[in-house]
N, C-alpha and C positions, 0 to 999 in steps of 0.2 A: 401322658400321665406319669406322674413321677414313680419311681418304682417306691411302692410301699403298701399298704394294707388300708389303705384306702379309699374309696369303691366312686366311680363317674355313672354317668348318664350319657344317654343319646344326646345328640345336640340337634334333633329335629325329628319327628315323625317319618319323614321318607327315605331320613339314614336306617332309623329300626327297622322300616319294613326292607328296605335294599337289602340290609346285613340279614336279616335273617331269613331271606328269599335267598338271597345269598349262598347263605350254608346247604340251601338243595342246589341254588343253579348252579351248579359245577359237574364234577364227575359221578356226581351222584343223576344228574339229569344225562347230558351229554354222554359220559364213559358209559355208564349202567345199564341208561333204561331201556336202551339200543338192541343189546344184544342179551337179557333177559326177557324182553317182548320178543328177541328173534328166536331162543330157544323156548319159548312157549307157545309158541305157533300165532302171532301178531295181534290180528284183529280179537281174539277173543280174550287176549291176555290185555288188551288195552282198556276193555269194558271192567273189567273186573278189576283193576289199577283204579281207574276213575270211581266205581262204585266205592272200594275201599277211600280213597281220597275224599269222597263229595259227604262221608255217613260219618264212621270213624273217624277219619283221617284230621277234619275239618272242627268236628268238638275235638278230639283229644290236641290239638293245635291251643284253639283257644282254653284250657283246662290247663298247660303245662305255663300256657301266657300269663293268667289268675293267678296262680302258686307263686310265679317268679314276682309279680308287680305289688303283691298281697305283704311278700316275707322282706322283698326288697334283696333277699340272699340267695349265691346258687342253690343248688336242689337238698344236699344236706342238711344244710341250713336249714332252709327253710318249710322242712318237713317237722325238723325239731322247732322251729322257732313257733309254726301254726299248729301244732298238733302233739308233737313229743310220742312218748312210747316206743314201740317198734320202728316208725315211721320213718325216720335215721336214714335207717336200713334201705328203703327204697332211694333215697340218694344215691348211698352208697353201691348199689348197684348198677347205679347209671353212668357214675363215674367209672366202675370198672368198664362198663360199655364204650363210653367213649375213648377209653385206653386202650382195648382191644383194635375198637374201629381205627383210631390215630394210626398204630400201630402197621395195619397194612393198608390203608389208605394213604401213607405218605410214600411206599410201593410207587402204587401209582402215580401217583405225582411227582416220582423220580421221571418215569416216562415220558411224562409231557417237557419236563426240563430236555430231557435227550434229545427228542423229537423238536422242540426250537433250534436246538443247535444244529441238527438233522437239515433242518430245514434251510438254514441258512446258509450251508454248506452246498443243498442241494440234493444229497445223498438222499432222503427221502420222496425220493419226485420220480416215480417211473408209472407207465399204466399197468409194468407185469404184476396183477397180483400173487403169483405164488412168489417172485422175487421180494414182495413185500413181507409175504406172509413167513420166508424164509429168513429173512433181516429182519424180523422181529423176534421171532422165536428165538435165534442166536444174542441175539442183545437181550433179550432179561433172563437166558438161560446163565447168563456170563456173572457171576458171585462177583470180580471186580465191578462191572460195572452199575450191576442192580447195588449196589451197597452205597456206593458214591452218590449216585443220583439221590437216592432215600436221604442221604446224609445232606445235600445241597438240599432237596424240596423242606425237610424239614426244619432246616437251618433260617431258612427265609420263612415259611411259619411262624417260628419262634419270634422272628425279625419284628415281623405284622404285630403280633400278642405283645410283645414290648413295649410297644406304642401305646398300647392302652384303647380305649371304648371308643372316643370321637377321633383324636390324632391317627389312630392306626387303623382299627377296621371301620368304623363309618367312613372313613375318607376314603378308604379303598374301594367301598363296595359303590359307593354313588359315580366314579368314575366307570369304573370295570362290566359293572352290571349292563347298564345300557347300551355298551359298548357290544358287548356279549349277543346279547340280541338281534343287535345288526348285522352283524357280521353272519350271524347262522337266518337270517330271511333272506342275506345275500347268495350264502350257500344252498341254500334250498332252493333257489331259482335254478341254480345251474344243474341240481343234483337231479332237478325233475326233467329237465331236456336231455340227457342222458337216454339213449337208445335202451329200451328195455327198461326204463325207469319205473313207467307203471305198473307193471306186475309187484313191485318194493312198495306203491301204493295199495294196489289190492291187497295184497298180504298185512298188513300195517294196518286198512281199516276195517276189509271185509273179516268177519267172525268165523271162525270154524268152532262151534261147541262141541266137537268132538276133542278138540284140545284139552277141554276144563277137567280138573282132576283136584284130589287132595293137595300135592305138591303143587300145581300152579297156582291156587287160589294162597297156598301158603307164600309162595314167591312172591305176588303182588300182592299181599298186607306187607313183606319186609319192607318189598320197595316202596309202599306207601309211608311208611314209617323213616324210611332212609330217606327219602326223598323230601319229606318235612320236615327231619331231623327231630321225629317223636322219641322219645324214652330214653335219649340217652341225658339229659338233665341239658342239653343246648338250650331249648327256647326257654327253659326254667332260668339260664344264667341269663338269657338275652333280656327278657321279660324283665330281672331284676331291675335294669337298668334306665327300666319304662317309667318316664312322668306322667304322675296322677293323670293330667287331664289327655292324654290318648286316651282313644277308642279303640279298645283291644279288638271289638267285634271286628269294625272298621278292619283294622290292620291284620287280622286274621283272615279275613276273605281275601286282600289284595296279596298276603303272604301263598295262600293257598293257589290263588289263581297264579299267580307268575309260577311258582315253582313246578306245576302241572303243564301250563302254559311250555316250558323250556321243556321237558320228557316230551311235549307231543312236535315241537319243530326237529329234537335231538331224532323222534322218530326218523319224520319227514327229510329228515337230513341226511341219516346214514343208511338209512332200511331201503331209497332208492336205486342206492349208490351200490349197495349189498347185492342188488338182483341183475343193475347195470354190469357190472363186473364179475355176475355169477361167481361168485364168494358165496359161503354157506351163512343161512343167517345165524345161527346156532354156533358161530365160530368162535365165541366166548368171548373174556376179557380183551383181546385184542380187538376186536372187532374195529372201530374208531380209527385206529392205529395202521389198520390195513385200508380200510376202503378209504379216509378224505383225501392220502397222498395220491391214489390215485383220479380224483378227482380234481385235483391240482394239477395233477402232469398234462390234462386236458385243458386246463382253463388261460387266455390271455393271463400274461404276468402272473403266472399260475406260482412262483416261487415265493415273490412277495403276498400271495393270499394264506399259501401255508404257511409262511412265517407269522402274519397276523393273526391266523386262527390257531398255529400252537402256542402264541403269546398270550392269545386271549382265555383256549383249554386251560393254560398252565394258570392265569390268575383267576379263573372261575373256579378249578382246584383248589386255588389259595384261600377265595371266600371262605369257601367247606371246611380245608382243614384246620383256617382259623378259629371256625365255630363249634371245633371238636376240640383243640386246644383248652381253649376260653371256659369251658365249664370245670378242669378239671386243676388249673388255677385258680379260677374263683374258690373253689374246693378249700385248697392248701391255703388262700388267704384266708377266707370266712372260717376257715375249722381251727387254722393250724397261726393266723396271721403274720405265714410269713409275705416276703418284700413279693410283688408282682415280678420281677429279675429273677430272683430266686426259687420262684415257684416255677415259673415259666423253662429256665434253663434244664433243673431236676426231673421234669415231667418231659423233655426233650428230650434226654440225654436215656432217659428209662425205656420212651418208648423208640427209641432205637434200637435198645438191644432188645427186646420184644419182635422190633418188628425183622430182626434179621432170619429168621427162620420162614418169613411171610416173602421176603426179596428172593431168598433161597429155591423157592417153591416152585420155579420153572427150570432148574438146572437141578445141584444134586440133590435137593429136595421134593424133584417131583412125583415120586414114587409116591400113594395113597399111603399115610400112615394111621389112619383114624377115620371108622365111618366109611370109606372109601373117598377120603378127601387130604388132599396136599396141604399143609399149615395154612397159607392164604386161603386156600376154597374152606377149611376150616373156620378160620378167623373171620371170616363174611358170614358163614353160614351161621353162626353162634351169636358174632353180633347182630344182623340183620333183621335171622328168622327166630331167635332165640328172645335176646335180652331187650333191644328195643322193646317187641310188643309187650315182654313183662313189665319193663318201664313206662311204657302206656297203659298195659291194663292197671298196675299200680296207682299210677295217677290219674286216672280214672274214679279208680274208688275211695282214691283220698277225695278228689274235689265233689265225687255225688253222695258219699256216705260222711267221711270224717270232719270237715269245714263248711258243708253246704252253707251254711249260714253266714258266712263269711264272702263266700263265693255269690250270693245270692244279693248282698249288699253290695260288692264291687260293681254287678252287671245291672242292678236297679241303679244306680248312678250313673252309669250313663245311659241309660235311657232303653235299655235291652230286656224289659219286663217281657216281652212276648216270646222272647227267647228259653226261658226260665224252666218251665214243665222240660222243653222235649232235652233241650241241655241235658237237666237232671237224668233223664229217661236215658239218653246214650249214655251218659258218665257211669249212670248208680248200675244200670240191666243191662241196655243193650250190646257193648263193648268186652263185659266181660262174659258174656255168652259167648259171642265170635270170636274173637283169640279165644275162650275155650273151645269149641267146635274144632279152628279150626287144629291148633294143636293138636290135640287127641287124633284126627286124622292121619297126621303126619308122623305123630311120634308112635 
């Protein structure tokens, strides 16, 4: 796509739904869902992920799809373009969101860059897990090194967004995606012969409802929300890019199931491996980062497995952090029309200094400065449990109260008349009950 202020399209229905499957199947599935189901106690915190995804999760999916294919424009836009008034403003919230998000998600995705090269060296491959969990903490305690990797992940980011809609991230994700898959059905064969593996299964399906509480049920709407990339204006810019004749409904279940689909093998993958190696499941962000090496140090040609799965973590990352990019250049073109080069580098180069206080956050930064939370566990928590589901419940009751009729016309065209009532019913009531409930719990 030539750098300019001129807007593309998907070049096929199964690059839309990859790419935007995409932007959860990565570290938001794999990194994430691992070790926020471990520190919620597994099985109970899986039911209530699911309920949030299968109710909420799945209308406001399709409701942020409408907006984008409606306006044609990312979410600023196209809040002004359908509706006007106040309505701006909910963009422009979503944009901050995904600035935030970029911000220390590109963090992480310095990690996976290290951990390739980790791998290739070797130096990531032993069975001791405290000597893992010892070389991890030292490498992103270390300000040289957590700074460099951010600056590499997010370099390559930018790389992808430059390319444009079909050259750059649909061609990436239809490669990457499938790939992705395989390789984690492969890992889970072996994670599950792992002595002690089953107990990582009971924990992961069996329910303890003594778990459930205000904060967990708050943590699984985030991750429901993070994990489809609701409310931060993503599927708003993705959407834009959608030709009339998709079946949004269509491509919202098949978005929804894969993205769910990758959080319940990401489970199966690491929460075995977690009990195998009696590692705490609750061992936070690292979590990933500790147990696969050691399930590589185990396995035939165990070197070249963790190279292919830290190559594959690192471009499932990429999906993601392309699809947090993407909206907030669409932004700067639709509002501002500057060049896609220009938007792209300015929104790179901003959320890097952003994010250096989020890299910071396991070295001199890790003292709690706010909340009882370090800049990164800050910057998640705000975006996650904060501004997403305002972004959802926002666009929620733009699509059942402000446009319905607009929206009601899009879905009778293709043929989604039985859909109609209960849509409404989650968009207009039911959605902004729930983020309210559960908000007020927490806050």
């Amino acid at each position: 796509m030539p750098s300019s202020s001129a807007r593309s399209n998907w070049g096929s229905k199964l690059g839309f739904i990859l790419a935007a499957a995409g932007s959860a199947v990565g570290l938001g599935a794999i990194w994430k869902f691992p070790y926020v189901a471990g520190k919620n106690g597994g099985g109970a915190f899986l039911i209530a992920y699911l309920v949030c995804v299968f109710t909420l999760g799945i209308a406001l999916l399709l409701a942020e799809m409408v907006i984008g294919r409606a306006a044609g424009k990312s979410a600023t836009t196209a809040y002004r373009d359908l509706k006007g008034g106040w309505w701006p403003w909910a963009g422009r919230l979503s944009v901050l969101c995904v600035f935030i998000i970029l911000s220390y998600y590109c963090v992480v995705g310095g990690w996976t860059v290290a951990y390739v090269w980790r791998s290739l060296s070797g130096a990531a491959l032993t069975t001791d897990t405290a000597a893992l969990t010892a070389a991890f903490g030292q490498f992103i305690a270390s300000p040289a090194q957590a700074l460099s990797y951010t600056a590499v992940f997010l370099g390559i980011t930018a790389a992808v967004v430059l390319g444009g809609v079909q050259q750059g991230i649909e061609r990436m994700s239809k490669v990457l995606m499938p790939a992705l898959f395989f390789l984690m059905l492969l890992l889970i064969v072996r994670a599950l012969t792992l002595p002690g593996a089953i107990e990582g299964v009971r924990y992961f399906i069996s329910p303890d409802f003594s778990k459930v509480n205000g904060a967990m049920l708050v943590d699984a709407l985030g991750l429901a929300f993070f994990s489809l990339s609701l409310g931060g204006g993503m599927i708003i810019a993705y959407g834009s890019y959608v030709a009339r004749d998709t079946r949004l409904v269509g491509a919202t279940l098949w978005v929804s199931a894969l993205a769910t689909l990758a959080c319940v093998l990401a489970g199966l993958m690491v929460l075995p491996a977690v009990f195998a190696f009696q590692v705490d499941p609750a061992a936070g962000p690292g979590l990933t980062f500790i147990t696969m090496p050691a399930i590589f140090a185990q396995m035939p040609a165990g070197q070249g497995f963790a190279v292919a799965f830290f190559m594959l973590l690192l471009f499932a990352a990429l999906t993601s952090s392309v699809s947090i990019l993407e909206p907030i250049v669409a932004f700067l073109i639709d509002e501002f029309r500057m060049a896609r080069r220009t938007a792209t580098l300015l929104t790179s180069a901003a959320s890097f200094v952003l994010g250096i206080p989020a890299a910071l956050s396991f070295g001199p930064l890790a003292d709690p400065v706010l909340f009882g939370r370090n800049p990164f566990d800050l910057m998640d928590y705000l975006a996650s449990n904060i501004l997403m589901p305002a972004g959802g419940l926002l666009a929620a009751l733009f699509v059942g109260w402000a446009i319905w009729p607009r929206v009601s016309q899009e879905l009778q065209a293709e043929g989604a008349h039985a859909l109609l009532r209960p849509f409404r019913l989650v968009c207009a009531v039911i959605a902004p009950i729930l983020v309210g409930v559960i908000w007020y719990h927490n806050l």
